[in-house]
C-alpha positions as CSV (number, residue, x, y, z in Angstrom):
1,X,0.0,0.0,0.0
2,X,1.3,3.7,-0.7
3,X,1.0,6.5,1.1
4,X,-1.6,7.6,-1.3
5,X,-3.6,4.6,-0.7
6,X,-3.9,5.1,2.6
7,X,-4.5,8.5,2.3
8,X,-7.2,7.9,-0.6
9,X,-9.2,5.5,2.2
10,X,-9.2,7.8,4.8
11,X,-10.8,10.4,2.5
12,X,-13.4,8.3,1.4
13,X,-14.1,7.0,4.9
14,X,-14.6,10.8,5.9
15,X,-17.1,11.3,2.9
16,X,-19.2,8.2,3.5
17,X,-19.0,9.3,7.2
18,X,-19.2,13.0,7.3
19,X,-20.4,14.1,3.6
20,X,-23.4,15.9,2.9
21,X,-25.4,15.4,-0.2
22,X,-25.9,18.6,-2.7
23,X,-29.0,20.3,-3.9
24,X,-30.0,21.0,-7.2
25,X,-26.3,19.8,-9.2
26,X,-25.5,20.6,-12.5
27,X,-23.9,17.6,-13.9
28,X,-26.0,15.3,-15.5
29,X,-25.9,11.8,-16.2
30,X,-25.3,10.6,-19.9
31,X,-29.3,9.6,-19.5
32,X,-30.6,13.2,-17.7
33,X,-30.6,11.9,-14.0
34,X,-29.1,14.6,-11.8
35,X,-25.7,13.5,-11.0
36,X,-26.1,14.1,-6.8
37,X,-22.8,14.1,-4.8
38,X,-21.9,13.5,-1.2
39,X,-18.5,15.7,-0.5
40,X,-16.7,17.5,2.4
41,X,-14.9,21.1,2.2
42,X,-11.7,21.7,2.5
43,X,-9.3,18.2,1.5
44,X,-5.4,18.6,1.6
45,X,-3.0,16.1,0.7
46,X,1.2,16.8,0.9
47,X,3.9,14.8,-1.2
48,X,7.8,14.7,-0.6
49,X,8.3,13.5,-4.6
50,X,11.7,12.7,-3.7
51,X,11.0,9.9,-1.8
52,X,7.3,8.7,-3.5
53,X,4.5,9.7,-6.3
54,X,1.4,10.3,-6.0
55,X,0.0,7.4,-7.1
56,X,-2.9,5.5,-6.7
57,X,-2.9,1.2,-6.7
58,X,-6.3,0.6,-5.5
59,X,-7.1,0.6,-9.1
60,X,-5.5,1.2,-12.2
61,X,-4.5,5.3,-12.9
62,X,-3.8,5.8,-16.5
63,X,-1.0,7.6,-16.0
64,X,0.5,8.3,-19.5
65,X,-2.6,9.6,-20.8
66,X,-3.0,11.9,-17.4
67,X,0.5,13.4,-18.1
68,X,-0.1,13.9,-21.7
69,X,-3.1,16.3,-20.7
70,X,-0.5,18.3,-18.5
71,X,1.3,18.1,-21.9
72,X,-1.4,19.3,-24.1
73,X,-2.2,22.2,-21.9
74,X,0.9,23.5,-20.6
75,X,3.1,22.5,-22.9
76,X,1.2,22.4,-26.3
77,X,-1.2,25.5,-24.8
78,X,-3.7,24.0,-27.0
79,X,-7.8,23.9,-26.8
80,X,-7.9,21.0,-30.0
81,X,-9.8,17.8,-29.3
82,X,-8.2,17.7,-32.2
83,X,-4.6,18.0,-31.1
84,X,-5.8,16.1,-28.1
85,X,-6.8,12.8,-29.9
86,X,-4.4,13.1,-32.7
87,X,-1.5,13.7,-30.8
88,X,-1.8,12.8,-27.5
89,X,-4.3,9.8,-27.9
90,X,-6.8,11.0,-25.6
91,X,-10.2,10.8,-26.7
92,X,-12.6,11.5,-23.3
93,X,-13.1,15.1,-23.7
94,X,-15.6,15.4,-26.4
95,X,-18.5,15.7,-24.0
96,X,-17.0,19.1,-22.7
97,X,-16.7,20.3,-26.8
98,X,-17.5,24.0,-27.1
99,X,-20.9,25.3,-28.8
100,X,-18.9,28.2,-29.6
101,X,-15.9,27.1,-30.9
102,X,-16.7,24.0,-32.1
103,X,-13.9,21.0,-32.2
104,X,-12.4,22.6,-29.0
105,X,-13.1,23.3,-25.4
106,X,-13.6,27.0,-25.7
107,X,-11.4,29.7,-24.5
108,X,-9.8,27.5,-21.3
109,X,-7.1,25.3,-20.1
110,X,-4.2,25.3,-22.8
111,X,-6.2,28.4,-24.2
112,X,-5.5,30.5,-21.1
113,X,-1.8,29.1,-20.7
114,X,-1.1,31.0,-24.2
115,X,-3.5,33.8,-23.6
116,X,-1.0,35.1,-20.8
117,X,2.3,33.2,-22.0
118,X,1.8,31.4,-18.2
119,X,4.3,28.9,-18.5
120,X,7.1,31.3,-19.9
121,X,6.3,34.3,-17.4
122,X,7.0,31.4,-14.4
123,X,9.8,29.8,-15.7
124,X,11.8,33.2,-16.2
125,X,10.5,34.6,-12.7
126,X,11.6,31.3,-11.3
127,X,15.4,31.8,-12.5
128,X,15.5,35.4,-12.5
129,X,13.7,35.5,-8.6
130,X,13.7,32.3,-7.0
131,X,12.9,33.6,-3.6
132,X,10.3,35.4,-4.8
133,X,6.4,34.9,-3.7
134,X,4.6,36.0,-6.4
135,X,5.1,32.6,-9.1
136,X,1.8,32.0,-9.6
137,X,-0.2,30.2,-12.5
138,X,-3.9,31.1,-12.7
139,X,-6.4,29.4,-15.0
140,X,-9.6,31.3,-13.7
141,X,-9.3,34.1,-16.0
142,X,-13.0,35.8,-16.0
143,X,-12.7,37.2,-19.3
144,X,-11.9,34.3,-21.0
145,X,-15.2,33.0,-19.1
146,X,-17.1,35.6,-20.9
147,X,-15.1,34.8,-24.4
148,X,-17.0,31.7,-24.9
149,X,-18.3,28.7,-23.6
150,X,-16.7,25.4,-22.0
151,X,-15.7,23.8,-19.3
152,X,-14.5,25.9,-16.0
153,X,-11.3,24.7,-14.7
154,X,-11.0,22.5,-11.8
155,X,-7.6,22.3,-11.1
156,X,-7.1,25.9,-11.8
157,X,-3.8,27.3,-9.8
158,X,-0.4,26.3,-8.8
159,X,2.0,28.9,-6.4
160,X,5.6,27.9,-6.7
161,X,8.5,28.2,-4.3
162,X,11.7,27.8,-3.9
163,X,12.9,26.0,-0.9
164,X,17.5,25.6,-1.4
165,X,17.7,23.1,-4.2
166,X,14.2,22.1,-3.9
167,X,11.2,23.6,-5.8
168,X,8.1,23.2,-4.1
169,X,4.6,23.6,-5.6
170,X,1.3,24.2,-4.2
171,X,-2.0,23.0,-6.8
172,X,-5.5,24.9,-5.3
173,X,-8.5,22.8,-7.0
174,X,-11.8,24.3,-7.0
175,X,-13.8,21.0,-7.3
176,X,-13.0,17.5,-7.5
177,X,-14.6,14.0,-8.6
178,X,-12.6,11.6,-5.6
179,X,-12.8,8.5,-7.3
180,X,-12.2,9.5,-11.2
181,X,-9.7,12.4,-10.8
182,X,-9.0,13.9,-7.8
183,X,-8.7,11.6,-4.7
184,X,-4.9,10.9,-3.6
185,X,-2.9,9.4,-5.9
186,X,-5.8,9.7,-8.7
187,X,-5.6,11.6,-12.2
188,X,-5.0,15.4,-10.9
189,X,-2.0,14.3,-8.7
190,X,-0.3,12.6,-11.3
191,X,-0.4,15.6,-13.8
192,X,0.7,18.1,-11.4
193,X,3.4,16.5,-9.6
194,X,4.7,15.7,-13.2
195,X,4.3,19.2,-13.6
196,X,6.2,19.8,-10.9
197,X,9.1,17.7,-12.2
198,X,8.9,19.4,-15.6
199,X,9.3,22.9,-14.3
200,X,11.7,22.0,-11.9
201,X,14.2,20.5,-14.6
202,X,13.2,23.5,-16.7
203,X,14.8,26.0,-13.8
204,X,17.5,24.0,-12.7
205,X,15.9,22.7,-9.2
206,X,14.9,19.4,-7.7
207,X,11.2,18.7,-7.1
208,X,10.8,18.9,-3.7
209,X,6.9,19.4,-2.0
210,X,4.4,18.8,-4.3
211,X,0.8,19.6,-1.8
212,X,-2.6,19.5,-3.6
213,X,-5.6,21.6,-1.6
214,X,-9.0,20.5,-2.9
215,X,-11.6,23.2,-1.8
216,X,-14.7,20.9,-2.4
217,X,-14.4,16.9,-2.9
218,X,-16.9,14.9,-3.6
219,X,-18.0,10.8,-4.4
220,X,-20.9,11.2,-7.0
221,X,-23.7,8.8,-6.2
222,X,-23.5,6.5,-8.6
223,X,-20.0,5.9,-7.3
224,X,-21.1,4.7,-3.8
225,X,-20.3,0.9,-4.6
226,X,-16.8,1.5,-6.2
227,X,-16.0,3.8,-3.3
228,X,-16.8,0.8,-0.9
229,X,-15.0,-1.7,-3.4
230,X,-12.0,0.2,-2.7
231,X,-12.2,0.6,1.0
232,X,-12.1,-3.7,1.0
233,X,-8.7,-3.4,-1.4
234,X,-5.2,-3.6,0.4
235,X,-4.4,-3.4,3.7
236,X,-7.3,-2.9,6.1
237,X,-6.1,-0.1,7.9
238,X,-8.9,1.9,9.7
239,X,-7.0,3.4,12.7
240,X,-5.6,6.5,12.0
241,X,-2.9,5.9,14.7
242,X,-1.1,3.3,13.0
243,X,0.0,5.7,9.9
244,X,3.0,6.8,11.8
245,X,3.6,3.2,12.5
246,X,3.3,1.7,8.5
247,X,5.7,1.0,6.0
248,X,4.7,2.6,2.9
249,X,5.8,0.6,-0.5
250,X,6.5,3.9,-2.2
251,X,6.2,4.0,-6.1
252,X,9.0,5.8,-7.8
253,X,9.0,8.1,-10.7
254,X,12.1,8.8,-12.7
255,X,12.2,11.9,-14.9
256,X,15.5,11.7,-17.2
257,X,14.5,13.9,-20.3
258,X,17.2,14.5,-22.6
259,X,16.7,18.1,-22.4
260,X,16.0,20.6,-20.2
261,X,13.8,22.8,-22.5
262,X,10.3,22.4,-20.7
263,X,8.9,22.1,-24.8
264,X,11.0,19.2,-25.5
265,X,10.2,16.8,-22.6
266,X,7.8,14.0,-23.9
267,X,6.1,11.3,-22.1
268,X,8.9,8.8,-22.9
269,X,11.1,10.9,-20.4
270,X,8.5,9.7,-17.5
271,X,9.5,6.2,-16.1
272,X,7.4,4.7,-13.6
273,X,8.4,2.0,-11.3
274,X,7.4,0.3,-8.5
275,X,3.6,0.2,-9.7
276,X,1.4,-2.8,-9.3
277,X,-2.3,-1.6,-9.2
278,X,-4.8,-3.9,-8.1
279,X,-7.9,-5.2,-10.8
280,X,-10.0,-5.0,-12.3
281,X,-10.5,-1.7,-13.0
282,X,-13.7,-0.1,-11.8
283,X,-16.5,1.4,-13.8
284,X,-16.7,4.9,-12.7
285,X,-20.1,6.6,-14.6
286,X,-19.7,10.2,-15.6
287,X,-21.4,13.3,-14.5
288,X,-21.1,15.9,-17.4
């Protein structure tokens, strides 16, 4: 079990426990049912990435294709489905397409990164100001809101600092899905601790602290079941006491690009050891 196994239980536990069930959602099912969610405020989650990765093995991650989001956005600050499919080989953002601009996901994500040149304003603050406290990447710009249409992002800033040879990196996300994205060790960790280990390389510092604050996390109802098929998976640890007392099987990954131009790295560079997730996979039913 990793450390974001255990964590990913305990956070689950605390929902089924202590969540409270929304009115009125927005998401819907793919056949119109409101898509209700049971969730608790307020969710953070701190990695030392040179001694683990966030990484999930309750159940499968798909961690190539989460990176090669982070790639697609900050990297190839592209909106494409397009570029996304083609390129990257991920195909499960179509139901977030853009009325406005068809074939995309409107004026967001890899959008915004170009908009404001994001990831070239941090990397030159970074080397030019490394104890500085303003290295901030926002996504939530309101006039691209009022551009067009698309999704809003969830995982929508990241506040950088540099700690010696270490850089650290805090991820503030608005919303998250536990058991599809953003639980411990799920999708959103994945992509921004390799983020992390991008920019890092980039600057010429070591990832250090990678800590992801979720200000709303939730288990959608129709994910109930999985979220109790996971609780019976690994260890059966339910006492919080014994964390400071358990060996963690830590899952390492290696970052060795050939470069250290943040738009040459490529997933190849990633190498991920260490991983055994248990299966089958579960079926996790959208909320769009």
């Amino acid at each position: 079990m990793t450390h974001a196994d255990f964590l990913l239980k305990q956070d689950i536990r605390d929902i089924l426990n202590n969540g409270f069930k929304d009115r009125n959602p927005r998401p819907r099912y793919k056949d119109g049912t409101p898509a209700h969610t049971y969730s608790v405020n307020h969710k953070i989650r701190r990695y030392n990435l040179e001694k683990e990765f966030p990484i999930c093995t309750l159940r499968p991650i798909a961690w190539k294709s989460a990176i090669k989001e982070i790639l697609w956005i900050y990297q190839s600050q592209s909106n494409s489905l397009e570029v996304l499919e083609e390129e990257f080989g991920v195909n499960y953002w179509r139901d977030w397409e853009s009325k406005d601009i068809p074939g995309t996901i409107g004026q967001r994500y890899g959008a915004t990164v170009r908009k404001y040149n994001l990831v070239n304003k941090l990397v030159k603050d970074i080397r030019e100001n490394p104890y500085g406290r303003r290295h901030i990447m926002s996504l939530w710009q309101m006039n691209d809101f009022e551009e067009t249409d698309g999704l809003m992002p969830c995982c929508y800033e990241t506040i950088w600092n540099v700690r010696g040879k270490y850089l650290d990196m805090l991820m503030v996300q608005r919303s998250g899905d536990m058991l599809t994205a953003s639980g411990a060790g799920g999708v959103n960790e994945v992509q921004y601790a390799a983020l992390l280990m991008m920019v890092a390389k980039t600057t010429g510092f070591k990832e250090g602290v990678f800590t992801h604050v979720v200000a709303n996390e939730q288990i959608y109802d129709r994910h109930i079941d999985a979220a109790k098929e996971l609780l019976k998976r690994g260890e059966n640890l339910k006492s919080e006491h014994l964390y400071y007392n358990y060996e963690f099987t830590p899952v390492i990954m290696k970052f060795n690009p050939k470069s250290d131009n943040f738009y040459d790295f490529t997933i190849d560079d990633f190498i991920l050891s260490g991983y055994e997730p248990i299966k089958p996979q579960l079926k996790l039913e959208l909320g769009i």
